[in-house]
C-alpha positions, -999 to +999 in steps of 0.1 A: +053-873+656+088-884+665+107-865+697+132-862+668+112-849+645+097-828+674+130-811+681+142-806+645+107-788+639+116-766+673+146-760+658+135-747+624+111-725+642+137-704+664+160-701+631+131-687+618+127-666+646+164-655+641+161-649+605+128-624+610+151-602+636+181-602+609+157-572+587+154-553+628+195-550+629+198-510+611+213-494+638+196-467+655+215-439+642+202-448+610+166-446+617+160-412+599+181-429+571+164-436+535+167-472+530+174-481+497+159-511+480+177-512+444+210-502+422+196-479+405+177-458+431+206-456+453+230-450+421+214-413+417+234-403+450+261-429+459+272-406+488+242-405+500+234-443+507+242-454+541+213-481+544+212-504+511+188-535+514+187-557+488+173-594+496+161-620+473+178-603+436+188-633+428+226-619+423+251-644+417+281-618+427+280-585+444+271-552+416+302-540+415+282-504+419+280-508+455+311-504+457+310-471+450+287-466+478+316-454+502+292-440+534+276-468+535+267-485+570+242-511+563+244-540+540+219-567+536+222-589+511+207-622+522+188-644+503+205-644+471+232-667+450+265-649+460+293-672+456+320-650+466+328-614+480+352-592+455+389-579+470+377-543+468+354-549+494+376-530+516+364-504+496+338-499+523+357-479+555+321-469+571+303-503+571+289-516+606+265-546+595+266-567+572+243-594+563+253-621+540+229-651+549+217-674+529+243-669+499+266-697+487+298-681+501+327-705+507+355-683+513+365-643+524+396-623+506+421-612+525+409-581+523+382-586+547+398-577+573+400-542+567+362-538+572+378-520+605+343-505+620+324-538+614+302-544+646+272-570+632+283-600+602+254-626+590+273-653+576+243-678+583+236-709+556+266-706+532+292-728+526+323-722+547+342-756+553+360-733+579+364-701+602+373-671+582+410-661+597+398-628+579+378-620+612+404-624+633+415-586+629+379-574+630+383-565+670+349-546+666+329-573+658+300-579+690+274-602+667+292-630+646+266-651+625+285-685+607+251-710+616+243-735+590+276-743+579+303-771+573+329-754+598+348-782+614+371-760+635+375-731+658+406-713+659+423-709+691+431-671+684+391-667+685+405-651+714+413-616+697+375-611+690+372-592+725+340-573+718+325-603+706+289-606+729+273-627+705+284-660+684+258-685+664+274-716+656+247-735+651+245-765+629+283-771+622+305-801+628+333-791+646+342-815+680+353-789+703+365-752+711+398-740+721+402-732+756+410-696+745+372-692+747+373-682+781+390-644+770+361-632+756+347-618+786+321-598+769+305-627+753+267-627+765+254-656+747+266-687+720+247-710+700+262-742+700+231-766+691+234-794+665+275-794+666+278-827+677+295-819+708+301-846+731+285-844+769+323-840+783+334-811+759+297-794+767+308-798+805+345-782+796+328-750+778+301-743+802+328-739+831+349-721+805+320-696+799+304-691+833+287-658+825+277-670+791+242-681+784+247-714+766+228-731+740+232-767+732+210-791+719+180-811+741+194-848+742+166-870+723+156-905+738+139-911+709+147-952+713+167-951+679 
């Protein structure tokens, strides 16, 4: 086997890793929570849902009955065919995570950003061409998923994300990020690997983020 086919399969298995965890994220609060697994269980009592899980339905948009779900906290729906998220989204005050990976999401609506207690976003393997300025208001937000994605810049007011402690940009294309980087003073860890970064711009962000555990790709010698 190929040292690049080595590190792609490394790769794969860490994202798989990641992926396993995403199901772990209910927070702890929640524990003694039902978890409901369809529509029309959690339908019966609306105000009753805080934990809705529904992965792999093959939805192509999101019910518009969850919506009417206005306690709820956690969201997961990864792993279906969701192209975009509805304006009334906002319709959901009390939500902390949401998981969206694996969808075919290309865009947010403006009303986004009044998910104002949002603390945990999956936004993994979709098919944003750029950062959501939506998030930009979201100060609460401490795990920001966008891997697997076409994103070809980083904003410089990626600065207003104070509570941020964890970003995953892996496998994007964007050439650099803003200096502003360094004012996120909570951030713990950020995955940059397979972004293309050049050896000079990975020197400029490590001594922008000293107390940041950095990931970048391993370089390949692979005689190519």
């Amino acid at each position: 086997m190929h040292k690049k086919q080595l590190t792609y399969y490394i790769l794969l298995f860490f994202l798989i890793l990641k992926n396993i965890g995403f199901s772990q994220n209910i927070p702890k609060e929640l524990d003694t929570c039902h978890r409901y697994t369809s529509i029309e269980e959690a339908s019966k009592n609306p105000l009753n849902v805080r934990v809705l899980t529904l992965q792999k339905k093959k939805f192509n948009s999101i019910p518009a009955s969850i919506f009417s779900f206005k306690n709820l906290v956690y969201l997961d729906l990864s792993k279906n065919k969701i192209t975009s998220i509805p304006e009334k989204v906002n319709g959901l005050p009390e939500l902390k995570v949401l998981n969206l990976n694996k969808n075919k999401i290309n865009t947010l609506p403006s009303e986004f950003n009044q998910l104002k207690k949002l603390e945990k976003l999956y936004l993994g393997n979709n098919n944003l061409d750029h950062f959501p300025l939506e998030l930009l208001d979201l100060t609460t937000l401490q795990i920001l998923v966008l891997n697997q994605n076409e994103i070809t810049t980083i904003p410089y007011a990626i600065q207003e994300l104070k509570n941020l402690t964890y970003i995953d940009l892996w496998d994007n294309n964007f050439p650099s990020l803003p200096v502003s980087i360094k004012n996120l003073t909570k951030l713990k860890e950020i995955d940059l690997r397979v972004t293309g970064l050049s050896p000079k711009e990975k020197k400029k962000i490590t001594e922008l983020l000293p107390n940041t555990k950095v990931h970048y790709s391993n370089a390949c010698n692979c005689g190519y």
